[in-house]
C-alpha positions as CSV (number, residue, x, y, z in Angstrom):
1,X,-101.1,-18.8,-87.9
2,X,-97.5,-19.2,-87.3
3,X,-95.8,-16.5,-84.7
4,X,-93.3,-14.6,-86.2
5,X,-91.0,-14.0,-82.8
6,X,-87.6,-12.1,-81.9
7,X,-85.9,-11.9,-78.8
8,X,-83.9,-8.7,-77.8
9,X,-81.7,-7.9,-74.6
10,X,-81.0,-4.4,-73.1
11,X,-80.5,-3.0,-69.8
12,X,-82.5,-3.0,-66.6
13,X,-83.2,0.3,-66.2
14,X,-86.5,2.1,-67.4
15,X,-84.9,4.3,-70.0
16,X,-83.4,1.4,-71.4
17,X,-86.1,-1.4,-71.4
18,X,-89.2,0.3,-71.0
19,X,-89.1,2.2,-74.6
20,X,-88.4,-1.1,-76.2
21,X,-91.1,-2.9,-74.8
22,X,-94.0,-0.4,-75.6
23,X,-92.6,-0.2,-79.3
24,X,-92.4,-3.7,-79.5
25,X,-96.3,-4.1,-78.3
26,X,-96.9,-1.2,-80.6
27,X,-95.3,-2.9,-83.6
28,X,-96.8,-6.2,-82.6
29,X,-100.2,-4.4,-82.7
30,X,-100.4,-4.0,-86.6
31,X,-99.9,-7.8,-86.9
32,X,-101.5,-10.3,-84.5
33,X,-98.6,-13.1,-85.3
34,X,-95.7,-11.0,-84.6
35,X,-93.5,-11.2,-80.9
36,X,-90.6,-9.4,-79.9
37,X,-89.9,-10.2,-76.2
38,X,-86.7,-8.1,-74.2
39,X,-84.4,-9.5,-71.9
40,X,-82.4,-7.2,-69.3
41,X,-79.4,-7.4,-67.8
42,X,-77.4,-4.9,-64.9
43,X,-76.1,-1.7,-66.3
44,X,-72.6,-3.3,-65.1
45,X,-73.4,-6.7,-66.9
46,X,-74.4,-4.8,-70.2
47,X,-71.2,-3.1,-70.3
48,X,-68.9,-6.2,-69.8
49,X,-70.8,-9.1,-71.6
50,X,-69.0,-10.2,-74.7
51,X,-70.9,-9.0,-77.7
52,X,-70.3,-12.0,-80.0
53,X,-72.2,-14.4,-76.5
54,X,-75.0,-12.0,-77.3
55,X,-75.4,-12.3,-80.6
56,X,-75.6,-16.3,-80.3
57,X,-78.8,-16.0,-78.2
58,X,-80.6,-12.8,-79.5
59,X,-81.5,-11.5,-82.2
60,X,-81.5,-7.6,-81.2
61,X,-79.0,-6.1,-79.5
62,X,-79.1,-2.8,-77.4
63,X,-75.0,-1.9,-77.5
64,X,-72.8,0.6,-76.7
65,X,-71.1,2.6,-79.6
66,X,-67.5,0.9,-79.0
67,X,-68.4,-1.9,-79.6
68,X,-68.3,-1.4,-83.1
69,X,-64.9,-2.2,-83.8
70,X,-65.0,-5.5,-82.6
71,X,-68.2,-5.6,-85.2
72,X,-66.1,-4.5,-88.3
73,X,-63.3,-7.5,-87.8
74,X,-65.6,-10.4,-86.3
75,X,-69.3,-11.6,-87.9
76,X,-71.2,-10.3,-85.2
77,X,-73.2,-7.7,-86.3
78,X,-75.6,-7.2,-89.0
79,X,-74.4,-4.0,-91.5
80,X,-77.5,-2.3,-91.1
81,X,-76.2,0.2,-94.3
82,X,-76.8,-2.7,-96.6
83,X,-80.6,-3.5,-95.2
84,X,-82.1,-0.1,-94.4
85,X,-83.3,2.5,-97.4
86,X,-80.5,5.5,-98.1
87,X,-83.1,8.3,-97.6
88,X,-84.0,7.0,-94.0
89,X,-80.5,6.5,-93.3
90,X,-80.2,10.4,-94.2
91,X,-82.1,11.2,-91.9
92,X,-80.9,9.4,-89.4
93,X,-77.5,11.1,-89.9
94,X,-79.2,14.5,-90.3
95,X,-81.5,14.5,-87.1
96,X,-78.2,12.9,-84.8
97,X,-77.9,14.2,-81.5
98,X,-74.7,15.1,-81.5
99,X,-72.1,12.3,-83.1
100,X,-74.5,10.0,-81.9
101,X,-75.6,8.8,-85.7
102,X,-71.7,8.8,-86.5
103,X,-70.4,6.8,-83.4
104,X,-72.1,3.6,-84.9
105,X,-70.6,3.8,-88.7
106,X,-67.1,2.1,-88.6
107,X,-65.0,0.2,-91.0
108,X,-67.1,1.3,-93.8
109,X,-70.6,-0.1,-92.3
110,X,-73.2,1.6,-89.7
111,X,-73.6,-1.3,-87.1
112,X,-76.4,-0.1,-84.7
113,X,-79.3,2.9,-85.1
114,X,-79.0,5.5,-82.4
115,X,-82.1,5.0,-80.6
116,X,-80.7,6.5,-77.2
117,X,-78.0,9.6,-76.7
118,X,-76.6,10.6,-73.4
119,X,-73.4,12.7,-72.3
120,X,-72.3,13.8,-68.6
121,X,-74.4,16.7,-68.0
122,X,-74.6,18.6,-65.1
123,X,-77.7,18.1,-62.1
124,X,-78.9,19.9,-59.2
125,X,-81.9,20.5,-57.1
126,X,-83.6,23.3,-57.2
127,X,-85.4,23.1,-53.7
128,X,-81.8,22.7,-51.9
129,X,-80.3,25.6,-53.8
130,X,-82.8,28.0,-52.5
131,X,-82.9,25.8,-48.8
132,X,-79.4,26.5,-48.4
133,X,-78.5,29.6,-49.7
134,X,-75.9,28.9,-52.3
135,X,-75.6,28.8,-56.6
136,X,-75.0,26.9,-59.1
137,X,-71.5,27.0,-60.1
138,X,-70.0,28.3,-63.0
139,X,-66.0,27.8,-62.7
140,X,-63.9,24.3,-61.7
141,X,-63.1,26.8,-58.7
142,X,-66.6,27.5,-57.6
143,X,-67.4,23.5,-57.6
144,X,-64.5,23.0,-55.6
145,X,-65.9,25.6,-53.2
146,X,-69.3,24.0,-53.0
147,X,-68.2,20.8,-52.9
148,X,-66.0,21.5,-49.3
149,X,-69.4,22.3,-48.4
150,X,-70.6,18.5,-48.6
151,X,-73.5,19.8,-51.5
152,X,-71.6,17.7,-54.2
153,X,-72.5,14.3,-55.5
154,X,-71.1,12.6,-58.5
155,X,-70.1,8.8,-59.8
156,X,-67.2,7.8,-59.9
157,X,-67.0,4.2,-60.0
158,X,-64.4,2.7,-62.4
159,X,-66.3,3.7,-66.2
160,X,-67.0,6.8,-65.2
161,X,-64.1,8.0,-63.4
162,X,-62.2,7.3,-66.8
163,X,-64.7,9.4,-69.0
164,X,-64.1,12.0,-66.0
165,X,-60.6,11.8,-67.1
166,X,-60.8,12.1,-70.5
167,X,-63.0,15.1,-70.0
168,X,-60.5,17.2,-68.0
169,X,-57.9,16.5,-70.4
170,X,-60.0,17.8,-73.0
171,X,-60.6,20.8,-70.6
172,X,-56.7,21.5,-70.2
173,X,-56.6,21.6,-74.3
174,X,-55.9,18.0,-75.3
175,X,-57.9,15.5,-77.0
176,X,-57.2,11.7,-75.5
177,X,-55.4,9.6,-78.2
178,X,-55.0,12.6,-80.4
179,X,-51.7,10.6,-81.7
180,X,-48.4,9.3,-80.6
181,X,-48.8,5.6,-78.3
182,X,-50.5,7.8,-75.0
183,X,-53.5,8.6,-74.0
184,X,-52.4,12.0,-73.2
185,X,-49.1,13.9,-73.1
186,X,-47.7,13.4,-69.4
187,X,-48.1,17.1,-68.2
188,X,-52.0,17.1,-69.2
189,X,-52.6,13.8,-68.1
190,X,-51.2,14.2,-64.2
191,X,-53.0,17.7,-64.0
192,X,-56.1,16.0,-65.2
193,X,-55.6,13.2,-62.4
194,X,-54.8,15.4,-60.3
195,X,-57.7,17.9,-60.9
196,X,-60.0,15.1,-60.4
197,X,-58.8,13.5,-57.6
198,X,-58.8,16.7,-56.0
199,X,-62.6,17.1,-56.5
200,X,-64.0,13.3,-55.5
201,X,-61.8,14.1,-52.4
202,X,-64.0,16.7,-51.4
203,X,-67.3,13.8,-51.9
204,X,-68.2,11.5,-49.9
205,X,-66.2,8.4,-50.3
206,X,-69.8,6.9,-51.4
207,X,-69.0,8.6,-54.9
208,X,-66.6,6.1,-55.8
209,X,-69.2,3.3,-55.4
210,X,-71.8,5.2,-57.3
211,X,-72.8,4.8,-61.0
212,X,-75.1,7.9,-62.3
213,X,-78.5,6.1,-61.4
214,X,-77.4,5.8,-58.2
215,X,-75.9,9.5,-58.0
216,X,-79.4,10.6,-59.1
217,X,-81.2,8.3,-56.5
218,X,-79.2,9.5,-53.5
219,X,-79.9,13.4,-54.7
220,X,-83.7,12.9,-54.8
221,X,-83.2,11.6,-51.4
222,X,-81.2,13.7,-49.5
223,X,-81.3,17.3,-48.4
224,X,-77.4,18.0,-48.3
225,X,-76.7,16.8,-52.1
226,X,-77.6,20.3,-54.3
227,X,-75.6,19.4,-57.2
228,X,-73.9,17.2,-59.3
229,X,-71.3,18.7,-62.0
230,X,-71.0,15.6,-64.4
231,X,-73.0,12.5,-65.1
232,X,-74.4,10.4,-68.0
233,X,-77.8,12.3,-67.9
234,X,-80.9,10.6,-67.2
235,X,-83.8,12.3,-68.6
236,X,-86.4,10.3,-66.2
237,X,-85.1,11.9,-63.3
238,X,-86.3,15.7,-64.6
239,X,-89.5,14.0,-64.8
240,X,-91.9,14.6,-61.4
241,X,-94.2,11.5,-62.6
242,X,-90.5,9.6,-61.8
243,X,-88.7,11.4,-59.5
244,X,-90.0,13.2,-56.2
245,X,-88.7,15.7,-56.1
246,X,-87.5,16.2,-60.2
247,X,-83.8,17.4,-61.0
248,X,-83.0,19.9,-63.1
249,X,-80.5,19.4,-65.9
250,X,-78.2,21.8,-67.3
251,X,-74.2,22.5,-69.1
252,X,-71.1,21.8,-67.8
253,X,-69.0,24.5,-65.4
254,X,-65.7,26.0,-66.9
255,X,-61.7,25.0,-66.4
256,X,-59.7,27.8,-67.1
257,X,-62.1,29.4,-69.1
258,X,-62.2,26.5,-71.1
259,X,-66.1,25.3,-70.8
260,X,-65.9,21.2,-70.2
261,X,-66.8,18.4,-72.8
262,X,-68.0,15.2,-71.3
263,X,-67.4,12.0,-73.6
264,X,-70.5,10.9,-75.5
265,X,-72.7,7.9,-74.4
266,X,-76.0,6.4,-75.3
267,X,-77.5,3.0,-77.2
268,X,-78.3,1.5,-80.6
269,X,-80.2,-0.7,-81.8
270,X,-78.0,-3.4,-83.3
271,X,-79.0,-7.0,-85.2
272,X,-77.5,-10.0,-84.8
273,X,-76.3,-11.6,-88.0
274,X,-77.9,-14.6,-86.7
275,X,-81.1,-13.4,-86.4
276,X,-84.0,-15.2,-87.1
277,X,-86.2,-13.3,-89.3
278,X,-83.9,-10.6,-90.5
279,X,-86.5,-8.6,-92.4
280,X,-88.8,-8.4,-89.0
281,X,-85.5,-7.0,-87.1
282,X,-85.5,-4.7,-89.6
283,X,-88.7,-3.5,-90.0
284,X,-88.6,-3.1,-85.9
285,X,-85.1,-1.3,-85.6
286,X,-86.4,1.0,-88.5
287,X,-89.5,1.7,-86.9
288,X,-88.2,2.2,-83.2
289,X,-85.4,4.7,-84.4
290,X,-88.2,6.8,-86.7
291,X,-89.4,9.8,-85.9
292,X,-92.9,9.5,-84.9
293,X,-91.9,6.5,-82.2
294,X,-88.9,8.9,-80.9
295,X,-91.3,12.1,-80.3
296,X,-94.0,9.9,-79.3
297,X,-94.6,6.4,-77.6
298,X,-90.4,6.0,-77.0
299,X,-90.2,9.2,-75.1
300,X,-93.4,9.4,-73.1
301,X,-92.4,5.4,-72.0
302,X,-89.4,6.6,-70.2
303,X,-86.9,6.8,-73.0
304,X,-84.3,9.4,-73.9
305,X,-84.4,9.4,-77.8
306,X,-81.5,9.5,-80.1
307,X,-83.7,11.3,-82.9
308,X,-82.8,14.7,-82.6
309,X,-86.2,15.9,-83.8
310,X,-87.7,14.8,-80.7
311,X,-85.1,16.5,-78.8
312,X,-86.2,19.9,-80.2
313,X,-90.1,18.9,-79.3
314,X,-91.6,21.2,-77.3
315,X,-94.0,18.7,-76.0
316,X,-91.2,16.3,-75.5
317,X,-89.5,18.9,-73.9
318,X,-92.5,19.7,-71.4
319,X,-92.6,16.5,-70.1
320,X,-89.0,16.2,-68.9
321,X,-88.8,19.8,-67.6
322,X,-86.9,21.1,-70.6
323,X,-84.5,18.4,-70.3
324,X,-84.1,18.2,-73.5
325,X,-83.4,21.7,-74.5
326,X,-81.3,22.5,-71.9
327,X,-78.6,19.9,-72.5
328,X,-78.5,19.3,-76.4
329,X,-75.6,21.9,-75.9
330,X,-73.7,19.8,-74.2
331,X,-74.5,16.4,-76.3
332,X,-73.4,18.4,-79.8
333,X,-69.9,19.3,-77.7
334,X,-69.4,15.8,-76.8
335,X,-66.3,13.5,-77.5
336,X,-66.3,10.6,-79.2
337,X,-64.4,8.1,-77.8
338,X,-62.6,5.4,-80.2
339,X,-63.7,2.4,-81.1
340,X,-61.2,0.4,-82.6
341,X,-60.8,-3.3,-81.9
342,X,-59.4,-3.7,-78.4
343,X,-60.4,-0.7,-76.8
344,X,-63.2,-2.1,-74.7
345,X,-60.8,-4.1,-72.8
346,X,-58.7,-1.2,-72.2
347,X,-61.2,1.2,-71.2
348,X,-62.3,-1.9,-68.6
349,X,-58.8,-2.0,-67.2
350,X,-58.1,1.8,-67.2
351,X,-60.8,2.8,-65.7
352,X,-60.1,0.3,-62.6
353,X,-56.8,2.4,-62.6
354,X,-57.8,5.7,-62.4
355,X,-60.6,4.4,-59.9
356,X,-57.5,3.2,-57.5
357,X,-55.8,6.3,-57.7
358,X,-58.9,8.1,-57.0
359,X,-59.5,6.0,-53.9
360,X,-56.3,4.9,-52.6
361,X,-53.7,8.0,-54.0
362,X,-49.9,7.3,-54.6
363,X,-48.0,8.3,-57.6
364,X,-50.2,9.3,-60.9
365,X,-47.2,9.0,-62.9
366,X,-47.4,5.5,-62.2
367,X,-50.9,5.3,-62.8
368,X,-50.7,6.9,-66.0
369,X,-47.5,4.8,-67.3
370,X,-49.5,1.8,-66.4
371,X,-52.2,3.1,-68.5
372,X,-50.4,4.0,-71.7
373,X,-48.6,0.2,-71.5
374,X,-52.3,-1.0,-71.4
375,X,-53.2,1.6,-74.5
376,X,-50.2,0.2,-76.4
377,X,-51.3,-3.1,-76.2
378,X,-54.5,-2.6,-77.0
379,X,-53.4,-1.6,-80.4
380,X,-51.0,-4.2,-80.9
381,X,-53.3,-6.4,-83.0
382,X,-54.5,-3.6,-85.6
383,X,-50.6,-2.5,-86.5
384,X,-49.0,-6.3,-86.2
């Protein structure tokens, strides 16, 4: 019998390999001369490897939803619209978390199936809250306050400081690269600098080497680290089989009265147009991003579904300790971020900008003139 046999690369983290393996065993199950084996890289390396390197040596592809602009101009990506039936694909759209479904359609095509949503949510721990006598906060002023107090934790290395960013600018009433050549007009973009520079300040300089994994890590095993007011959520961590002790997960605190919106996250499932055995990849990607794999084996193997369906499941639901529930809020809110061709390598750049300001100080209208020269080359390609 001749093996059938894909190979797939994610990230190293058990949200984001785990789920893949078990559906891949599970799919290889029904038929004894099929093999999908996953690779894994760093969280750091799977945000800066070039897409099109991957696609040479794998056939699956676990990507991150801005990639797909660079997917509409070069032959990198497989157009999964053109492969997968119209009524799945409906439901697809209809069960996304959030603009999860929508953040993978560009240039006419859907290039990867949502198979993992995420969005800055908000952490604590229960235990310390009660331990030290103090609440969850509900204002920008009240985390301030706490976070004086040395109970504050949150990442803010170079990615994450720039979705930070763009949050707090949504927060003072603008949406980044609404129109014009900025990212922001300069009085909302300084106070939203400002605002957050003021906050990781009050961290411990730690925070600015920290991704969210490593935020979560370092709460689960302190005693002085209560709460942390935004990070890419990690639904593993509200689980006690995973985390001793659990976090719990909740919404975002307000900015003038303005409740925050973090800037959308998560995975698809993309295929190489290389691939080997296209209608395997397929079958696989269509099977992994269903329904009964999302509420079932994906979930309960340490995933965080993009299938809103499974989101709503209250046995889902139970086993993360109402993550689930308790955040979906917060995922519908989230921005999308753009994705034309060119912005990965201005996100890279200008989030090592904010970063430096964050850590060093000096003058944000620098910082931000620096970023909207970055911005307006970025775009120089797509309006030449």
């Amino acid at each position: 019998m001749q093996t059938r046999s894909l190979t797939g690369i994610t990230w190293n983290h058990t949200r984001g390999y785990l789920p893949l393996v078990a559906a891949s065993q599970r799919f290889a199950d029904q038929d004894p001369g099929i093999e999908i084996v996953w690779h894994k890289r760093s969280l750091q390396e799977f945000a800066d490897a070039p897409i099109e390197r991957l696609a040479e040596s794998f056939d699956l592809l676990v990507i991150d939803h801005p990639f797909v602009g660079y997917a509409a101009r070069h032959p990198t990506l497989l157009p999964l619209d053109g492969h997968l039936p119209a009524d799945y694909l409906a439901d697809q759209s209809t069960n996304s978390v959030g603009r999860s479904f929508e953040s993978y359609q560009f240039g006419g095509h859907l290039w990867a199936l949502a198979i993992d949503a995420a969005t800055p949510v908000s952490a604590h721990r229960p235990d310390l809250l009660e331990r030290h006598g103090v609440s969850l906060p509900e204002t920008w002023a009240e985390l301030l306050a706490l976070a004086r107090r040395g109970f504050v934790a949150l990442p803010a290395i170079p990615v994450d400081a720039l979705m930070a960013f763009y949050m707090l600018c949504l927060a003072l009433g603008e949406e980044p690269f609404a129109g014009g050549d900025e990212v922001a007009s300069h009085s909302t973009a300084v106070a939203a600098i400002e605002a957050l520079r003021e906050l990781v300040a009050c961290c411990e300089p730690a925070c600015l080497d920290r991704n969210p994994i490593r935020t979560y890590e370092a709460m689960i095993a302190r005693d002085n680290l209560v709460y942390c007011p935004f990070a890419y959520g990690y639904s593993t961590y509200a689980q006690p089989t995973y985390a001793k002790p659990p976090l719990k997960f909740g919404g975002l605190v307000a900015l003038d009265d303005r409740r925050l919106r973090s800037t959308l996250g998560g995975t698809g499932l993309a295929i190489s147009r290389r691939c080997r055995d296209l209608d395997l990849a397929v079958a696989y990607a269509q099977f992994v991003a269903g329904p009964d794999c999302q509420r079932g084996l994906y979930s309960r193997a340490g995933g965080q579904p993009g299938y809103r369906g499974a989101w709503l499941d209250p046995e889902v639901n139970v086993d993360a300790g109402d993550f689930y529930r308790d955040t979906l809020p917060t995922l519908d809110e989230a921005y999308l971020r753009p994705r034309y061709d060119g912005y990965i390598p201005f996100q890279d750049r200008a989030g090592e900008m904010v970063h430096t300001y964050l850590r060093d100080g000096g003058d944000p209208r620098r910082t931000l003139a620096d970023m909207n020269r970055r911005y307006r080359a970025s775009r120089a390609d797509e309006r030449a």
